[in-house]
N, C-alpha and C positions, 0 to 999 in steps of 0.2 A: 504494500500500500504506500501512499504517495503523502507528505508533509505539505499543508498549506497553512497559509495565514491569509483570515480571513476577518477584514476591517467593515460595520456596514455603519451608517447614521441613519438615524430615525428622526422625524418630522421632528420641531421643536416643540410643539403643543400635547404632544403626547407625554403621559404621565411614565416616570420611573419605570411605577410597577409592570406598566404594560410592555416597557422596555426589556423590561428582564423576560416578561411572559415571551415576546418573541424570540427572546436568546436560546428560551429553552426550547421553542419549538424548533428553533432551527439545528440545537443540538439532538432535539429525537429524531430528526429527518435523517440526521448525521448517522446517530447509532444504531434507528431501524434498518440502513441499509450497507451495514458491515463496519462503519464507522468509531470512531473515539473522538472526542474531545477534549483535548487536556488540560486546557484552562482558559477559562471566561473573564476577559475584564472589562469592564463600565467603565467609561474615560470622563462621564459626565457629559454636560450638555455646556459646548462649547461654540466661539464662532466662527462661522463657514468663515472663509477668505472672501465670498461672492455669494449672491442672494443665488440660493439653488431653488425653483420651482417657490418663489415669495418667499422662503426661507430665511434667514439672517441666522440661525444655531441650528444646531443639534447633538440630539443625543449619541456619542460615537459608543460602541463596542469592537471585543476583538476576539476574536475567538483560534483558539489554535488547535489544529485540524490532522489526524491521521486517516485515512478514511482512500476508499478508491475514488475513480473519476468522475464515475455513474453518481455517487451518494453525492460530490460537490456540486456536478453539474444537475441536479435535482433540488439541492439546498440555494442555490443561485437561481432557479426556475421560480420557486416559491418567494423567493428576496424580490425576483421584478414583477411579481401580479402582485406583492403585498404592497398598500396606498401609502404605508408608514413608513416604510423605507423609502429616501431619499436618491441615497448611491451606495456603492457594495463594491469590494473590490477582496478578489480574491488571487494570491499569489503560493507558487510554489516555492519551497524553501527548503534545504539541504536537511536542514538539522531545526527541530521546533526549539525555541531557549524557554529553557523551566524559571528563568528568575524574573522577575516583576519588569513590564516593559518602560522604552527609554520615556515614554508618558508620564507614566504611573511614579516611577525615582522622580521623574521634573517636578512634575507634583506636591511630591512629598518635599522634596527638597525646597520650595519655596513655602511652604506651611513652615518652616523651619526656621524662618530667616526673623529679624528683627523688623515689628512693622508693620509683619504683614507681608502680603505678596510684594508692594512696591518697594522692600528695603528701606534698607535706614538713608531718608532722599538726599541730606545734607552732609552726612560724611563726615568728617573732623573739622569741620566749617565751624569757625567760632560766630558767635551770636552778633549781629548787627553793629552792636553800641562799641565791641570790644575791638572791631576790625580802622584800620588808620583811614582816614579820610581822603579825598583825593587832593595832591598837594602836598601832605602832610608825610612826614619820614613813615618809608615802608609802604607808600601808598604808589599812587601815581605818577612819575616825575613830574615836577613841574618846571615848565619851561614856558618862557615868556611867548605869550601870544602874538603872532605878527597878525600884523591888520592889512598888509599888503603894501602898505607908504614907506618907504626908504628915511628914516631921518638925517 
């Protein structure tokens, strides 16, 4: 049997729950016809690059796929008559990876940071009052303004 990864998005209006309901259906499509699944991940509901069919988000998942040809191209049949799915993209892949995708670390890794997603904004930036003025040593140079007239 053949390794695929298998990425689809679902409309943005549709609920979580029902997100997962079609994961799972698409993983029974997978196992009823000789298939495995070996790991499901929810990426969240994120946004498109481009308004897809009035879209501006959606829900991504990923699923990763041992399974023959027959069971993919059957689980990909059912992904374009369903109205909920957006786009679907399915890819073969040498070797499936068992550890958390490079999504899912980015993720987590930004949950991580100070702040919040956007980081700490200002950096080692000291506070307004404390920074030199312009003119002033440390500051700006200052250098006499020419007004354009020769004296």
């Amino acid at each position: 049997m053949a390794l695929y990864e298998n990425v689809f998005i679902a409309r943005q209006d549709v609920p979580q729950t029902q997100v997962e309901a079609l994961t799972a259906q698409f993983a029974d499509i997978v196992t009823g016809l000789g298939g495995t699944v070996s790991k499901k991940e929810y990426w969240g509901l994120r946004s498109l690059t481009y308004r897809i069919k009035k879209n501006r988000k959606g829900h991504y998942t990923l699923l990763n796929i041992d399974a023959p040809s027959a069971a993919v191209k059957e689980m990909e049949r059912t992904m374009s008559i369903n109205e909920d799915i957006i786009r679907f993209l399915t890819v073969r892949v040498d070797a499936l990876e068992e550890a958390p995708s490079a999504i899912m670390v980015r993720s987590a890794e930004k949950s991580d940071r100070p702040g919040g997603d956007r980081g700490d904004r200002w950096g080692d930036r000291p506070p307004r009052r404390e920074r030199p003025r312009f003119g002033e040593e440390g500051g700006m140079p200052s250098a006499p303004i020419s007004t354009g007239e020769e004296e």
